[in-house]
C-alpha angles and dihedrals in degrees: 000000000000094000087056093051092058091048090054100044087047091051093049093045096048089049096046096050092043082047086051097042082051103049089037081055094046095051089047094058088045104036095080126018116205097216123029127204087249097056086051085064097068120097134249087259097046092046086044086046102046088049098051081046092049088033085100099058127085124243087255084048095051091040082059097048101048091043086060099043078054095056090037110051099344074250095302111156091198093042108138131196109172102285096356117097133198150345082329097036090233125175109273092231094057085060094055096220091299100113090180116150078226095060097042092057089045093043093047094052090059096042088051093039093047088044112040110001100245149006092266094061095044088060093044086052088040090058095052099052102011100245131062 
């Protein structure tokens, strides 16, 4: 009876950490999408645009800045909260009434450059008070 009582605890232990590592797996897949509906629908010239704009930035620097862009508007360019605008939640008036995807790339890049430094230490800031 003992030794059935192992097995069993080792069955149940094996499934539930293979049902854990799965559904670990699943969310990660589904947490943070990489391209949003709303991205698809730039132009050639925008997209062209936005990456000669990012073409300066490390891969860790663009990894912070699109894991912010995530937290802040899920990458959305037309994203408001009361006075905040776009993908970076930026002030309206640092954008100058041009709400581009274009400019809010460009004019993120100087706010976190002027404030921070770079993109890494916005998001480290960021972690700590949940907003940069």
């Amino acid at each position: 009876m003992t030794k059935f009582k192992i097995k069993l605890a080792s069955i149940l232990l094996i499934f539930g950490f293979s049902f854990g590592m799965i559904a670990n797996v699943a969310t990660s897949f589904t947490s943070e999408p990489s391209v949003t509906a709303e991205a698809a629908t730039l132009s050639a010239n925008q997209k062209k645009q936005i990456a000669q704009i990012n073409s300066g930035l490390s891969k860790k620097q663009k990894a912070a800045k699109n894991w912010i862009a995530f937290r802040e508007s899920r990458f959305s360019y037309r994203a408001r909260n009361g006075n905040c605008y776009g993908r970076y939640q930026l002030l309206k008036s640092y954008l100058h009434g041009d709400l581009s995807a274009v400019n809010q790339e460009k004019t993120a890049n100087k706010y976190v450059a002027g404030r921070y430094g770079s993109w890494t230490k916005a998001k480290s800031f960021w972690q700590h008070h949940h907003w940069y």
